[in-house]
Every structure is written in C-alpha cells, then in structure tokens.
N, C-alpha and C positions, 0 to 999 in steps of 0.2 A: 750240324751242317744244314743250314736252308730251315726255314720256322715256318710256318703257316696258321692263320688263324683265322676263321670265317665265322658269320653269324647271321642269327635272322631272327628277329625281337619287334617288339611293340613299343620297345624305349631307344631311344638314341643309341646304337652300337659303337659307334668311336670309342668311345673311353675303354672298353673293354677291347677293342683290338690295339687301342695302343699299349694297353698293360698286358696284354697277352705278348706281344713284341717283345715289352721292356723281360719277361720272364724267360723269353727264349734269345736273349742276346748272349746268356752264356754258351751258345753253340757256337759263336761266333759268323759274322758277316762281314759284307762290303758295304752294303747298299740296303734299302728298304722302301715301304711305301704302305701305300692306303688305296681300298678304293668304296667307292659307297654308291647305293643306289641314293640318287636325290630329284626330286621334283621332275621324276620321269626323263630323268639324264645322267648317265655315268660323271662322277667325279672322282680325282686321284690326286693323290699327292707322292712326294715320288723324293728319295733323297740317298747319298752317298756319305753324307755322314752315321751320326751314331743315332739312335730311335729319338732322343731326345729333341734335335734337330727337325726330325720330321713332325714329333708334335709339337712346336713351335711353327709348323709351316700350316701345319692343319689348322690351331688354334686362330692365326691371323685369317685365314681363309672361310671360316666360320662354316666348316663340314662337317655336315653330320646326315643322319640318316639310319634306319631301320633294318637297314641291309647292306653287306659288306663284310669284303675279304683284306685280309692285310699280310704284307711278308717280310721276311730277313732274308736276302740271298746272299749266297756263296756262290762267286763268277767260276762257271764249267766255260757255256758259251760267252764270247763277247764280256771284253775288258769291263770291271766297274766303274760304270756310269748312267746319268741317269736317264738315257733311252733306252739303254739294257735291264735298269731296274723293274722288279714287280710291283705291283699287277700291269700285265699286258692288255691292250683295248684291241677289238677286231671292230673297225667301223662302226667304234661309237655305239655297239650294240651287246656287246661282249667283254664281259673283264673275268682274269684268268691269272691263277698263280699258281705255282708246280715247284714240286722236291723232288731232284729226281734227273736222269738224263735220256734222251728219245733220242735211239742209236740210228733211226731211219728217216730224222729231220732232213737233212738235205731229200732226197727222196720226195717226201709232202711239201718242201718248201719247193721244191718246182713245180711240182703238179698244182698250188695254190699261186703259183706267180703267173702262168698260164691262165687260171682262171679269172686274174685280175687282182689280183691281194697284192697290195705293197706293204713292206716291211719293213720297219723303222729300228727294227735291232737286230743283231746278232745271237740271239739266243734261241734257242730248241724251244722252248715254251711258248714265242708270240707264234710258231707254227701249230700249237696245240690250240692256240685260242682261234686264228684266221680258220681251222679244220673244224673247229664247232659250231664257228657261224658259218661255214661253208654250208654243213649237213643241216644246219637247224632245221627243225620243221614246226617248232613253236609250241613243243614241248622238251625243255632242257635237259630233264629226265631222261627219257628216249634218245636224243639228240647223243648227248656224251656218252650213254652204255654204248651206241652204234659208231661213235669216236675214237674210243681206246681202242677198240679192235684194230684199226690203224696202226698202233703205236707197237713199234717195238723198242724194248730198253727198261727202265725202272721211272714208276711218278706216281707222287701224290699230288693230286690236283683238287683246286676249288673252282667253281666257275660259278656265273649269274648274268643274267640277261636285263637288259635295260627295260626288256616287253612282260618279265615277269616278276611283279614284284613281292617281296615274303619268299622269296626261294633260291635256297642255294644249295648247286651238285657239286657232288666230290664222290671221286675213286682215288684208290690205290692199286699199286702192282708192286712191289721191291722195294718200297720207300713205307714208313710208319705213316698215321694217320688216325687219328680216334675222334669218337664224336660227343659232347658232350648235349646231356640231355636238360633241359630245365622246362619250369613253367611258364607255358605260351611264349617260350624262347629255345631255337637248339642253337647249335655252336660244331665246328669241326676244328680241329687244331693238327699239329704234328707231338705235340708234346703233351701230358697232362697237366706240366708245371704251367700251359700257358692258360689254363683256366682256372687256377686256383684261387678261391674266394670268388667265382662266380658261378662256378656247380663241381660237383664231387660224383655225380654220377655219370660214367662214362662207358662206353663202348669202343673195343677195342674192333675196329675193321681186320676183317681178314685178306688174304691174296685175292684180286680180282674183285673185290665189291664196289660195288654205286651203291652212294647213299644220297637219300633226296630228302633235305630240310627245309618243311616250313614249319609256322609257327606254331602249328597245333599236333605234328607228328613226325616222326623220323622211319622211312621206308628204306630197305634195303634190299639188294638183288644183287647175288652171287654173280661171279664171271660165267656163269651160261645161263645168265637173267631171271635165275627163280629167285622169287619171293624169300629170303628167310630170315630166321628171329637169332639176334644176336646179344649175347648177358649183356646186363646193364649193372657192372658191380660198384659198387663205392670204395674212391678211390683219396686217399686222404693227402691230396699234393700243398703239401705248407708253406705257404710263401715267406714264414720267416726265415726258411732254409737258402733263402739268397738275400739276406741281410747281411750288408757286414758286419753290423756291430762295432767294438774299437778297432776292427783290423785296415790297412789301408789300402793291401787287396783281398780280394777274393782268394789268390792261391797260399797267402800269406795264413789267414782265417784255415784256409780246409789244410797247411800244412801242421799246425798247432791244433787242430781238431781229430788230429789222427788218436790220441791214446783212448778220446769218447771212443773213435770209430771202429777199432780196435775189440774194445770193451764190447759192444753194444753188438757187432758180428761173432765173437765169440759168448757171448749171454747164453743162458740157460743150459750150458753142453758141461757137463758134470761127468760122462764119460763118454769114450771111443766108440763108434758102434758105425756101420754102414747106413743105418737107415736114416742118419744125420743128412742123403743126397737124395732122398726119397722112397719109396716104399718101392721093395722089390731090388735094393740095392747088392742087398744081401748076396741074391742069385745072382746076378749079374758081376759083381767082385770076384766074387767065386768061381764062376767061367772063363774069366779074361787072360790073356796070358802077357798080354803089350798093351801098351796105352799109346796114343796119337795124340797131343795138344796143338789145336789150332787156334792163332791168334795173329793179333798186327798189332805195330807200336811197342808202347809200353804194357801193355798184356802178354804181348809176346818173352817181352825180358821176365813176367812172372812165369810165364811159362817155362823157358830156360831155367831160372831159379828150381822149378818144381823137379824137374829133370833129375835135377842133383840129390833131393831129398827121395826122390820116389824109389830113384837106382840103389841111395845107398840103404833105406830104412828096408822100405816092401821089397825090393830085390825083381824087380818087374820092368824090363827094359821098356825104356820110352823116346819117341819120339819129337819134337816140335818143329812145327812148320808154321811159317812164313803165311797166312791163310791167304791172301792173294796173289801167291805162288801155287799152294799147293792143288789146286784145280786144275791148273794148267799146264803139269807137267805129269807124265806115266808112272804111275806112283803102283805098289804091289799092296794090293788091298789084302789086310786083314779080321775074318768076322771077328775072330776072338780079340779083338783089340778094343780099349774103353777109347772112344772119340771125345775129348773133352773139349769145348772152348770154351773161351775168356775174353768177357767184354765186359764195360764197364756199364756202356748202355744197355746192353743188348739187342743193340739194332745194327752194328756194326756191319753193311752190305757185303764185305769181303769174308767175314768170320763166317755169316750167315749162308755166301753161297757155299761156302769151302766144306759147309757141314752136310749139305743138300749133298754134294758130290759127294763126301764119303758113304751118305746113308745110298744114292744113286751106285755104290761099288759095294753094298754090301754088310757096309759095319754099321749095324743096327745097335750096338750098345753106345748112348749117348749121353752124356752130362753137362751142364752148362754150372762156369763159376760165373753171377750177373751179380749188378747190382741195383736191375730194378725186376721185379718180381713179375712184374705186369710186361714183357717185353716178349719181343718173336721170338729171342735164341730160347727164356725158357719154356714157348710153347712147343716149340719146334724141338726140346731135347725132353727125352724122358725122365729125365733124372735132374736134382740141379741141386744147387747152394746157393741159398740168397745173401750176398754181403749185407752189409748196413753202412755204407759209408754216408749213406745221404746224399743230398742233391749234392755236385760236383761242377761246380759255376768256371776255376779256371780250367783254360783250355790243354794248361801242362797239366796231367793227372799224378796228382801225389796220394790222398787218401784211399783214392778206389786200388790202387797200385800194393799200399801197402793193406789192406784188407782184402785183397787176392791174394796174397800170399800167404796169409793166416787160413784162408779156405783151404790152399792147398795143401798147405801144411797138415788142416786137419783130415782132407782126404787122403794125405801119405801114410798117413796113423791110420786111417779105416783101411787102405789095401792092404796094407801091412796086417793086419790086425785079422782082416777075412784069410789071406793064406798063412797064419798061423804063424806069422813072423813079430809079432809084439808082445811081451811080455807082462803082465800085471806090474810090474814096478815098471818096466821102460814105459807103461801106458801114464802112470800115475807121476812120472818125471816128467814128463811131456805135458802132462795138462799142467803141473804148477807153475814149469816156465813158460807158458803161455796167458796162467792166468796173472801174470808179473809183468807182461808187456806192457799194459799201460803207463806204467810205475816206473818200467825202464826207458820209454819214452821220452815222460816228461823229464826224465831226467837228461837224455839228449839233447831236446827242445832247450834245455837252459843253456847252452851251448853257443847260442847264436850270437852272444856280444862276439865272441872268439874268432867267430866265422864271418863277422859284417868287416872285421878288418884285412881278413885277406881278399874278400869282394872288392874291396876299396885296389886292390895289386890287381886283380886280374881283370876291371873294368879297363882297362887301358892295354890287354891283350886280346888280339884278332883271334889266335889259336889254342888247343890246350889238347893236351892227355891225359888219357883217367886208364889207368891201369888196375888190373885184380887177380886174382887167381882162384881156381876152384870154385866154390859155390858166389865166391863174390865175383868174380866174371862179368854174372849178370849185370850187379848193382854197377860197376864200373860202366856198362852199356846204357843201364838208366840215369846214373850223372851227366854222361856227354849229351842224350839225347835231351836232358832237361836244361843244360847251359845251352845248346845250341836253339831249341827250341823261345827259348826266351829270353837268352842274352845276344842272339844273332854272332853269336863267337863260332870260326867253327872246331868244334871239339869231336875228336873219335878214341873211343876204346879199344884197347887190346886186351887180350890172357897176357900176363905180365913176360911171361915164358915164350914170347912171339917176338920182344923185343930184337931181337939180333936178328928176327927174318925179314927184316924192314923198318920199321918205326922206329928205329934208333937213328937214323939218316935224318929224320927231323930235328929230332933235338939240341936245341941251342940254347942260349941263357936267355931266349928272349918266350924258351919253350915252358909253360907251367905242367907239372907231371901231376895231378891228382892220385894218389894211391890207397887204395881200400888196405887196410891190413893189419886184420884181427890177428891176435894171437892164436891162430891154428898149425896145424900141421904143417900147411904150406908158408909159412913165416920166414922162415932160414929163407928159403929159395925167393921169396916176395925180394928181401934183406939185400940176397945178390942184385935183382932185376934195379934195384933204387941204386944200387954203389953205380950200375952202369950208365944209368942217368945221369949223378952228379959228373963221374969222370969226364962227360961229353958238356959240361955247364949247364945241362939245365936244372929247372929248381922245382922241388920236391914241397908239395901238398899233404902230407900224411894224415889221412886220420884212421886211429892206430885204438888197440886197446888200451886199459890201464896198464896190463901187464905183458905188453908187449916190448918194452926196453927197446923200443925208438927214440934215441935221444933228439930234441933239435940241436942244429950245430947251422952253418955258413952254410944256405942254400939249399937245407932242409928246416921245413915246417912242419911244427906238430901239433895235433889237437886229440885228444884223447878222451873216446869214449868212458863213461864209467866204470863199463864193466865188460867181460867176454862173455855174451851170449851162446856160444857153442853152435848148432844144427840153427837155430832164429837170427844169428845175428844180422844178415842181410836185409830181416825189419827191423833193424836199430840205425844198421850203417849207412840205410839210403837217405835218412832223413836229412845228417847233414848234407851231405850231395843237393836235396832240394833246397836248403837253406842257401848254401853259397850260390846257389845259381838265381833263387829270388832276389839277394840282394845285389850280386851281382847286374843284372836286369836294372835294380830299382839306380845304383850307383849312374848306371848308362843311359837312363831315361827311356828307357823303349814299355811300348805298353804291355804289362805284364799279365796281365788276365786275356789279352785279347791279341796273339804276336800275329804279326802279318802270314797271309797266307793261309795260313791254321783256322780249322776248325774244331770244333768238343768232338761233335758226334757224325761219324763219317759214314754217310748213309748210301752215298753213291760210290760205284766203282774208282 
C-alpha cells in the first residue's frame, strides 16, 4: 500500500525514482507522481494512471534533476485524482510525500487555514506539507523533527525544500521506511525492492526516527532527538524476482512457482526440533500451554488451517483472531500462551498493532511466520520462521499463503514434539510427505487445462459457493476470497454442515457450489451436504480426490486431484481454487495482478 522513494545524488535522479515506482507497483495504487528539485524551483509530475504513464509525462516534459521524491498512492483521503495525487507542494517551497494516515488532520488543517494556507486536495498529507513550511526555520532537519510531533496517527514521510538543495528528510511512525546508502548518493524508499540494482546497502529506520540525506552522509535522530547509529546490512533485493518471464500475469507466474517455493522454505530441515523458530524456542514450547494466532486476510485463513493441525497433532488448544478486531475488544489475556502472527510482509499495520496489545497484556512469548526476514513483525517477535516464497508482485496472495502453511505445519510438529507428543516414526512420516509436496504439486498444476473450462461457466456468474468441512473449511474461505478478490464475483464460504442454517435459501441452478472434498473422514457427510445442493438445482464444482468415488453425473462436476494427502492436503487443494479463479478473472477481463480497490501490503489501519 502507498510506495515511496526519494533521493539525493550528483547524477540525474529521475530514472531511478521511476524504476523505484515501477518495482513497488506491485503494492498496488491509484495514482502516482514525481517531484524534483530543478533550477531553483519545484517541479512535479503527477498522474492517475499506471507508473508507465507518468514516465511518459516526465520524459516529454524534459525533468530531471539531482533531487527528488516520487510516490504510488493508495486513496485514504480524497478520491483518486490528480490534485489528490503525490507529492504535495506548500507555496512552491515545499514538496512532500507520506504512507501513512494523520488521525488529527482536520485539527492542523484549521489551524493552517487560519493562518492563510489554501488547499488544493483532500488528503491528510498536503496538511503535513502546509505544517512544514509553516514551522520552517530554514533548516529542514530541525523544521520536520519539530513537525511530527504535531502528528497524530501512522506516516512515513519524505520532504525537501526548494531553499535547500542536496537534502532530503524523512521520518517514520507506524508506516515501513528504510534508507539506502550509496556513494556520494543516499536514497530513502518504503520498500527495499525499490532500490534494487541501485544499492544493496540499507537501513532499516526504527519507530520515531528523522533521517537527514545529503550527498555525503546520512544522520539520524531517534523520536527524543538523540543522535544514533543504525546497522547498515546488505540486503540482496533482485529484481529478476518481478519479471515475468513466459507467464502473462504475475499471479499466474507466482501460482506455478509455489512447488520451488515450497521446496526452498522447507530446504535444509532434515529433522523436527524447536530451535527451527529461534534460539530459546525450546524453553518457551515447553512453558506454553495455549497458542493465540493473529492475522487478517488470507493469513488469517492459514491461521484457521493451523488451528486444526496444532489441536489435533500437539494437543494445545488455540485460538485465531481476526488481528484488527482483536485490540479492540476485552480479550482474557494469557502469559503462558505462544502469540503467533502471520504476514506475508511483515508490515501488516493491523497484525502489528494486535501484537503490541498482546505483549501490552502480558503475553510475552511471541513468534512470527513472515516472509521477509528484514521486516518489523520479525523485529518485534522473538522468535520467527522465515518463508521463502520470494517477492509476491500479485496482489491475490497465493505462494506466500501456501508456504505459511508449510511453516505451520512445521511448527505443529515442534509443539508437538516439545510436550512429548510426536513419535520418531510419526516425525519421520511427516517430513517425507512433506518432502514430496513439491512433486504433488506440480502434479496439481497440471490440472489447469480442466479447470480453464469451467472458468469459461462461471465467467458469466455474479455469485458462487465454496463449501468444505474440517480442516478444509479454511481452504473453502481462501477460494471465495480469491474468486471475489479478482473476479469481482461475489463468492462466500461455508462449513458444508451450516448448509441447512441458511445458505441453502440461495441456491438455484443459476447458483455454482464449489466443494473441497478429500477423501477423509468427513467424506460421507461432505456426500450428504452436495445431495442437498443438487435436490435444490444448483450445480456442483467438486474437486474431489482420486479415491474419493465422486462420480460426475447431470449437475455435478468433477476434477480429481492425484492423490489423498491426508493431515497436508489443504496445500494441494487450494491450489486449484487459485487456478479457477485466475482464469476465471483472465475469461472476464478485469485486471488480475492489480484488482480495484486492493492493495499487497496493507500498511495503514
């Protein structure tokens, strides 16, 4: 959500903030822009298309310059368009871009309309720029540390002054932000992916820092203004990792890259052991008596998933919340309980405050499943599991989705394993169908001619259900969030067994039923829930195991996995679920890497 990328160099910086742009459009946006210091005068460019668009506006306009901030936003305040767009100007003296929302804008924007500022947008941020040149004193440094104090709410900000040239400040509060270091050049970004092949050394800002870039040094000063030194480690962000290659989207490419991703997050783990979450895991496994997972989205549904495995393997009752519910309601805090969350970024605002609240009541044992290494959730958790899915460009998440559940998997095996509940053969059964996912995957993956022809039926349906029972529940909650998410259908899941307490009143022959259904235990009873579907017309979706003896007939469809996964299948069976609904999408025309409204990384409340 929202990109930022600033610079201050000895060579023309445009080119590198438009390719800093083009690497953080996978957060997704509305709108975008440019701004540069030139010949002792602000210049901007400013557009509601896509990045490409805006460098076409730059390129005719012949802008460039030595200094300069550029952004992608995501509309909080004030509809996308391009008076709303970033960077905001205060009087031709000031240009300013922010991540982020200021809960006490109306507030400064009276007290600056008073002092004679007009305002040309609706957004919270041209209030942050009009309150800098308010304060300025002609040191920008100074001027913004004495600015944020003002601010209440979350932002990452860049700003630059028309009167200082070679220098550009940025803070943070609740919004990511890191600075890249080079020579006789620095850089500030929200991403590391947006400096990739123009420096690798970077610094991660903390809560409440001012950093002040010029050409020859980067200063920094903590939220009570001292001076201090913050690591500069080398960060390896690869830009071939947003190439497509022959795929013709992005989520297309990272749905078929799940068996590497798979592969590459369970690497090197040969056996079960606790300290697979960090050092000290041990003791802490071993103290806990309940787990608490917080998440939102599709994290959340691996959460649910985990639920099932963690209850029935390790035997350790658990919880999952909602994480931008679970702050906000009187919750009965437990120490001995493991705080887990799960994000893909690990910047996720709601995940991140939800865990601040648990640690603020008490539960000090904390874990993070992430999938970028370098992120706040895992600074902020003691413990963690790094995924490997790789950069994650569509904004539906499919690979990071199913490589959380492979962690959690293997953290069901360490609980289990720490209270004495896993077995030497049940440990050594479990790592071989694990080390076989990849293998079972692609053999799902091949699946998709099968599945491009019932996309082609339900491209011309408004509504749908996805039903499941038991551990596949979940996955039935991740297919409709991913048909609705990107085919604008709208789709909701049920537990198949809820049917008769409502969601049978929908169904009609015009109703499609999606049905997860492995041949497990809850099979027969799945068996009933579909007879009552058909009796009512509607038509029946299956994808079914091999040996699950689901025939098709009149109004039932079937697609049959290879094989029955047992305790894993739900990383088998969600995959088609993402298939039908990419081509789905693709059959409807709507744009699939970038669906309206949505963003990747949701940073703000």
């Amino acid at each position: 959500m929202c990109g930022i990328v600033a610079a201050v160099a000895q060579i023309n910086v445009t080119p590198i903030l438009l390719e800093g742009l083009k690497r953080l459009e996978y957060r997704g946006y509305d709108s975008c822009g440019v701004a540069l210091h030139i010949d002792g005068k602000l210049q901007r460019s400013r557009s509601t298309s896509r990045v490409a668009d805006l460098e076409a506006q730059v390129e005719k306009a012949h802008l460039s310059g030595f200094t300069g901030i550029a952004h992608t936003r995501w509309a909080t305040h004030g509809a996308p368009a391009t008076h709303n767009a970033h960077p905001h100007f205060s009087r031709d003296r000031i240009a300013l871009v922010h991540n982020g929302i200021i809960e006490n804008h109306d507030e400064l924007r009276a007290e600056l309309q008073a002092a004679g500022y007009h305002f040309e947008s609706q957004t919270d941020t041209e209030v942050i720029a009009h309150l800098v040149n308010h304060m300025y004193n002609g040191d920008l440094f100074a001027t913004v540390q004495q600015a944020v104090r003002r601010l209440t709410g979350a932002y990452a900000i860049a700003v630059f002054s028309v009167d200082e040239p070679h220098r550009v400040v940025a803070a943070r509060q609740g919004s990511p932000l890191i600075v890249g270091v080079g020579q006789g050049q620095n850089f500030v970004a929200s991403d590391a992916m947006a400096l990739a092949g123009t420096t690798d050394q970077i610094i991660y800002l903390e809560e409440g820092d001012v950093v002040d870039l010029q050409l020859q040094r980067v200063w920094i000063v903590d939220a009570a203004g001292k001076a201090v030194e913050r690591e500069v480690k080398t960060v390896h962000a690869y830009s071939s990792a947003v190439e497509l290659g022959p795929y013709q989207h992005y989520m297309q490419k990272e749905i078929f890259e799940q068996p590497r991703a798979i592969a590459d997050t369970l690497e090197g783990i040969t056996g079960i052991m606790p300290e697979l979450f960090g050092d000290g895991a041990f003791n802490v496994f071993k103290q806990i008596d309940s787990v608490l997972i917080l998440a939102c989205g599709t994290s959340y549904y691996a959460g649910l998933t985990a639920k099932y495995w963690i209850e029935s393997i390790a035997k350790i009752p658990v919880n999952v919340e909602i994480a931008s519910e679970y702050r906000y309601r009187d919750s009965v805090p437990n120490p001995n309980s493991l705080v887990v969350t799960i994000s893909q970024s690990g910047e996720t605002a709601d995940t991140l405050a939800a865990l601040k609240h648990a640690r603020g009541q008490g539960m000090q044992h904390t874990l993070t499943i992430c999938n970028v290494a370098t992120s706040a959730m895992v600074r902020e958790c003691a413990l963690a599991y790094i995924t490997r899915a790789g950069v994650e460009v569509g904004v539906a998440s499919t690979k990071a989705f199913t490589t959380q559940l492979a962690a959690l998997f293997l953290l069901t095996l360490a609980l289990a394993q720490s209270k004495g509940r896993l077995s030497e053969e049940q440990e050594a059964a479990h790592l071989k169908a694990m080390r076989h996912l990849p293998a079972a995957l692609q053999s799902v993956l091949a699946l998709e001619p099968h599945i491009v022809a019932w996309a082609e039926a339900f491209a011309r349906k408004e509504n749908a259900l996805f039903l499941g029972r038991g551990i596949h529940y979940p996955i039935a909650l991740e297919g409709a969030l991913k048909l609705k998410e990107i085919t604008y259908i709208h789709a909701e899941a049920y537990a198949a067994g809820e049917l008769k307490h409502g969601p049978l009143a929908l169904v009609t022959e015009e109703m499609p039923v999606v049905t997860v259904a492995p041949n497990d235990a809850l099979i027969e009873k799945l068996k009933s829930n579909m007879q009552e579907v058909r009796a009512r017309g509607g038509q029946l979706y299956v994808f079914a195991d091999a040996d699950s003896h689901i025939k098709s007939s009149e109004g039932v469809h079937v697609i049959r996995l290879p094989e029955n996964y047992g305790l894993l299948s739900p990383i088998l069976h969600v995959v088609p679920l993402q298939l039908l609904s990419y081509h789905t999408a693709l059959a409807r025309g709507t744009d699939v890497d970038k669906p309206r409204n949505l963003a990747k990384s949701v940073t703000v409340e």
